[in-house]
C-alpha positions in Angstrom: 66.1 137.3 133.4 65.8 140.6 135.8 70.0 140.6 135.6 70.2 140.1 131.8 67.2 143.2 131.3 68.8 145.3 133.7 72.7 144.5 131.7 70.7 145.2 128.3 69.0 148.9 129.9 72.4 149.6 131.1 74.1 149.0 127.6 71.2 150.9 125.7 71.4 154.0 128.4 75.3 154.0 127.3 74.8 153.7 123.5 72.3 157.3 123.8 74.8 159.0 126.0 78.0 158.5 123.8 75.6 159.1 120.7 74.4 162.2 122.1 78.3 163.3 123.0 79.1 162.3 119.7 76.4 164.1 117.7 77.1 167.4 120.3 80.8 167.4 119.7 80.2 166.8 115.7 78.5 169.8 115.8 80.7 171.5 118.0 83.0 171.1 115.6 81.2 171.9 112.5 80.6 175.2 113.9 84.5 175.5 114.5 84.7 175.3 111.5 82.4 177.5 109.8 83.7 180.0 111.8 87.2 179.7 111.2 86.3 180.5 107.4 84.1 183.6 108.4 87.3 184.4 110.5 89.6 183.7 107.2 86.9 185.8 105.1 87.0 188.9 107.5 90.9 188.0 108.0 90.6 188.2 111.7 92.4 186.1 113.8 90.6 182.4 115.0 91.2 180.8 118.4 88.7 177.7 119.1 89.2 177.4 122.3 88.9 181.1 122.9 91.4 183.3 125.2 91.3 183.9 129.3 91.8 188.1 128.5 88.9 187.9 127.1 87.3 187.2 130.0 89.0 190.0 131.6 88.6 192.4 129.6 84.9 192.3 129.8 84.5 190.8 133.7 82.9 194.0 134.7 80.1 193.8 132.4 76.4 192.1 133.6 76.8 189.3 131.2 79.7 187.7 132.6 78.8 188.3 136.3 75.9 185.9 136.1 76.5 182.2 137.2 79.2 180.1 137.4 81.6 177.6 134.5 82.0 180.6 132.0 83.7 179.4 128.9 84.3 181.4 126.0 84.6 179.5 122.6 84.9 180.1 118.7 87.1 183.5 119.5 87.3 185.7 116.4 89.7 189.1 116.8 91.2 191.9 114.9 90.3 195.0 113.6 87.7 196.0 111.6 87.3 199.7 110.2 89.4 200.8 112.3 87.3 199.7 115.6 89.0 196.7 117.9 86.6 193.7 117.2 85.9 190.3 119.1 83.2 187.8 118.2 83.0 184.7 120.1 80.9 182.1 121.8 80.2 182.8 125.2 78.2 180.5 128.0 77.6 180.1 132.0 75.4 177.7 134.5 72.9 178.9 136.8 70.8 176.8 139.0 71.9 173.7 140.0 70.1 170.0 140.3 67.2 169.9 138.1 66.9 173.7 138.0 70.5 173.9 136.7 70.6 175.7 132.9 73.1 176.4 130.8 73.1 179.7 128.6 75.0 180.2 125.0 75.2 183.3 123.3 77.4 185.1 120.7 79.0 188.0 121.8 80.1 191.1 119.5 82.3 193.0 121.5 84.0 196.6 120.1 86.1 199.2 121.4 84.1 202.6 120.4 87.0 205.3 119.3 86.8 208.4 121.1 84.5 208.3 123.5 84.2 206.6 127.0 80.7 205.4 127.3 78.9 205.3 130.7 78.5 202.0 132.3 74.5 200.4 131.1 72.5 197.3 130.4 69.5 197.3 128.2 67.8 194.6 127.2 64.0 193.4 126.6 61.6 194.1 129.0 59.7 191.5 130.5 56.8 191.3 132.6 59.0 190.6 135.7 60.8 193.6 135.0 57.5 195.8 134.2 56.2 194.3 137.9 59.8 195.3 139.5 59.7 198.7 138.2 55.9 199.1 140.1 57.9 198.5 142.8 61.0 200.5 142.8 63.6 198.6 140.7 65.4 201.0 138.3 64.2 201.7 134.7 65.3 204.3 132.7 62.0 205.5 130.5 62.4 208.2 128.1 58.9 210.2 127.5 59.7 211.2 124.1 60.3 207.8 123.1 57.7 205.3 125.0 57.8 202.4 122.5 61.7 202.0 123.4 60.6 202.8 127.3 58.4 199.6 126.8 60.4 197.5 124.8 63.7 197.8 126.7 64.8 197.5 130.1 67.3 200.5 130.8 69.8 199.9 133.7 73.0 201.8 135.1 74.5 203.5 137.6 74.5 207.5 136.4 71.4 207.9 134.6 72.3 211.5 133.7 75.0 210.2 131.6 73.3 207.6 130.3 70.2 209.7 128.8 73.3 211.7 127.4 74.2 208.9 125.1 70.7 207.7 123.9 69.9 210.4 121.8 66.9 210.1 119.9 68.9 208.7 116.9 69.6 205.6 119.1 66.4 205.7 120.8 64.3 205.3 117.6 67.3 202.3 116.0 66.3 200.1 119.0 62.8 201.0 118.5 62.9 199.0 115.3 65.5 196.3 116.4 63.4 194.1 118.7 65.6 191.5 121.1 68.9 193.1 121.6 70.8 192.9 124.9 73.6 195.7 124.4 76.1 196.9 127.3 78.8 199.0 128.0 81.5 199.9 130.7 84.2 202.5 129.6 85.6 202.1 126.5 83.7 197.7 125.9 80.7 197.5 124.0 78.9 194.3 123.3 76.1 193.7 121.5 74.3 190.0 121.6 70.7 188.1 122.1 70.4 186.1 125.2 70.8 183.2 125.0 71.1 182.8 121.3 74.2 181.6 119.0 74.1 183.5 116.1 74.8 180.8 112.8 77.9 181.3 111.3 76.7 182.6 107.9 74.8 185.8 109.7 77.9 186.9 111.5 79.5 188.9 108.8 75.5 190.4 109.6 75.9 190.9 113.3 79.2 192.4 113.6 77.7 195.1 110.7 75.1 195.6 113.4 77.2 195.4 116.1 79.9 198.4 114.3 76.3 200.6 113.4 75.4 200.8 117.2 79.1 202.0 118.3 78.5 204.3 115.5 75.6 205.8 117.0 77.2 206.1 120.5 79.7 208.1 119.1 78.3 210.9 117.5 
């Protein structure tokens, strides 16, 4: 009886892992698909399973130096306005064991024209990073503008060249776009929310978004 039950758990734990691979690859590729037409509709180019340049071009960016089985996914490319665009699905581990956790976000990544931007991360300030600034961990504030100071966390290497580039015009934008992670290094600038895959039928939104902030770094 203990042998049959023990068959039966064994069959059932099965049936709710292949469901559960099914249903995730399903929707894997229903997403595919949605943003193959978006590609079609912006007439970029599509790759599914994404392209190892990519990763590349933007390995010297904070985003893809954390963790470890990066895989980009869902790779949109071209040009739009005149800017070199890339939109695509991008995810890494961290932890391992029961800690381990997978990320996914969707990156908008553009080449701004004419200007080399300084190397920066911003993104939202938590209370970890609020304590860590108390205690000596760099945060670019800007007096003039403290509700940016205390809704982003400001990050980079030459922080005379990176006040140089948040004018006031950007400062007050991010002021009233809550939840952005941005980052730069030369001429790459990508724009996403942690740990968040935008649906297919905002894109057209984000990468409007995305081309607005180049904008703003360039004048």
């Amino acid at each position: 009886m203990n042998t049959n039950f023990a068959i039966l758990l064994a069959i059932a734990a099965a049936a709710v892992v292949g469901a559960g691979l099914f249903f995730r690859h399903r929707m894997q590729k229903k997403r595919a698909e949605a943003m193959e037409r978006i590609a079609g509709e912006l007439r970029l180019v599509f790759t599914p399973e994404g392209d190892e340049t990519v990763m590349s071009e933007h390995s010297a960016l904070h985003l893809f130096l954390q963790g470890r089985s990066k895989k980009i996914r869902n790779l949109i490319r071209g040009t739009v306005r005149d800017l070199n665009v890339s939109i695509f699905d991008y995810q890494y581990t961290t932890g391992g064991g029961k800690h381990q956790h997978t990320w996914s976000q969707t990156v908008i990544s553009l080449q701004p024209q004419g200007r080399n931007l300084p190397a920066f991360t911003m993104r939202p300030e938590n209370v970890f990073h609020k304590l860590g600034s108390m205690m000596g961990y760099q945060d670019i504030d800007f007096e003039s503008n403290p509700v940016f100071s205390k809704k982003y966390l400001l990050r980079g290497p030459d922080d005379a060249a990176i006040r140089s580039v948040f004018t006031s015009r950007v400062l007050t934008f991010f002021e009233s776009e809550p939840g952005l992670c941005v980052e730069a290094d030369g001429r790459k600038l990508i724009v996403y929310r942690h740990s968040v895959r935008a649906k297919p039928e905002i894109l057209r939104e984000s990468v409007e978004k995305g081309i607005q902030i180049a904008g703003l770094f360039q004048r």
